[in-house]
C-alpha positions, 0 to 999 in steps of 0.5 A: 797485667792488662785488661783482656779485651773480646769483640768480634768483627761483623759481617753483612748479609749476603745478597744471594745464596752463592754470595753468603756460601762463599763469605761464609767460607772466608770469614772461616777462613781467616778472622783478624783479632788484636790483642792487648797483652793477648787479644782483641779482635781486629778487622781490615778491610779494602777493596773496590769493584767493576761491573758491567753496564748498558746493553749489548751494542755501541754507545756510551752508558752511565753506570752505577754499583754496590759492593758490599761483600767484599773481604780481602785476606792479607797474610803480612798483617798477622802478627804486627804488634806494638809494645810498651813495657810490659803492654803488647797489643798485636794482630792475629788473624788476616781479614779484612772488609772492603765494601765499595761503590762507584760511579761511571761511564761505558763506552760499549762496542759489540764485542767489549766494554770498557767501563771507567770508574771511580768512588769510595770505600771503607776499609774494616776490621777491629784493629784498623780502619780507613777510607778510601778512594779508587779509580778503576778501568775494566774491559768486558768481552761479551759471552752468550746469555748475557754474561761477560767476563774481563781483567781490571786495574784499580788505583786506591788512595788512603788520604788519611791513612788507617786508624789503629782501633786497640785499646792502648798503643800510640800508633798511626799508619800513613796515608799510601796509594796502592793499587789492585788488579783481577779478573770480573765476572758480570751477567746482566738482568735487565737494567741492572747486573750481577758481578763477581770478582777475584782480585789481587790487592797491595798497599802498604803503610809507614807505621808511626808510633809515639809515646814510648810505643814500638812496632815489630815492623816499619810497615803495614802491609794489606797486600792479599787476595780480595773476593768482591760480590755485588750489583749495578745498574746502567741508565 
């Protein structure tokens, strides 16, 4: 019988105490493993962000953000499995880290900001990883006591797909163009700000096995709920 192999996924810290409460109940929530013959952790990860920059009024703006807590959940990768023989390495659990950052421009008005973005992300748990890159446009409708709120639509582009992290399968998952969508919260703190944000996430990837290796799917599919926390600056 194989070697049964035990890691657990990590998480970073969070920069308040609302944002390590609600990572917290996520991570308890859902935990990705993958296993081989039974088991060994796994971890997704995806996701990017917007945020709010520049001050109240019209005026064009750079900005800048960091989102490192960002933890997607994707019900579809629960029991992916591929097997050979008697082998059988398989996914159980549904989360995944998604940590981003990203660069751009506001065009701000008195009453809404569009913000227009792009940078780069990492998707992570311990049974795939991939990086990816993301484009992203939001709008911002101002509130009182500085806080906005507003929808946002990204596009993610993994140029080289997810790399499988078990022990044994010959398995790769193509390079795909998913896209996300949600509703960001951001409160401004000076020349920099707080943002939130809820987000639904679908990608999906052609699985290719070698070697005598076959997957229970033709696919991968991350699709899911992301919760993203993060900061930002406006120049």
């Amino acid at each position: 019988m194989p070697r049964i192999f035990k890691k657990q996924a990590n998480g970073g810290r969070s920069i308040c105490t609302v944002a390590l409460l609600l990572m917290m109940f996520l991570v308890g929530a859902a935990q990705a493993d993958v296993g081989t013959g039974t088991q060994i952790p796994v971890g997704l990860g995806l996701s990017s962000l917007e945020a709010i920059s520049g001050e109240s009024g019209s005026g064009i703006n750079a900005l800048i953000e960091i989102v490192p807590l960002s933890y997607l959940m994707s019900p579809d990768i629960d029991n992916f499995s591929v097997t050979y023989d008697y082998v059988t390495e398989d996914v159980t659990g549904i989360g995944s880290w998604i940590p981003t950052g990203r660069a751009g421009v506001r065009f701000g008005s008195p009453n809404v900001d569009i913000d227009v973005t792009g940078g780069y992300g990492y998707l992570w748990n311990n049974a795939a990883t991939g990086s990816f890159w993301l484009g992203d446009i939001a709008a911002h409708f101002r509130m009182k006591n500085n806080w906005s709120i507003g929808p946002h639509f990204g596009v993610l582009q993994f140029p080289d797909g997810l790399n499988w992290e078990g022990s044994y399968a010959d398995v790769d998952f193509a390079d795909t163009t998913g896209w996300m969508a949600g509703l960001v919260i951001t409160g401004q703190w000076g020349s920099g700000f707080t943002l939130i944000s809820v987000d639904y996430v679908s990608a999906e990837f052609d699985v290719e096995t070698g070697s005598g290796w076959t997957a229970n799917s033709d696919t991968l599919d991350i699709s899911g709920i992301a919760a993203q926390i993060g900061i930002g600056w406006h120049f």
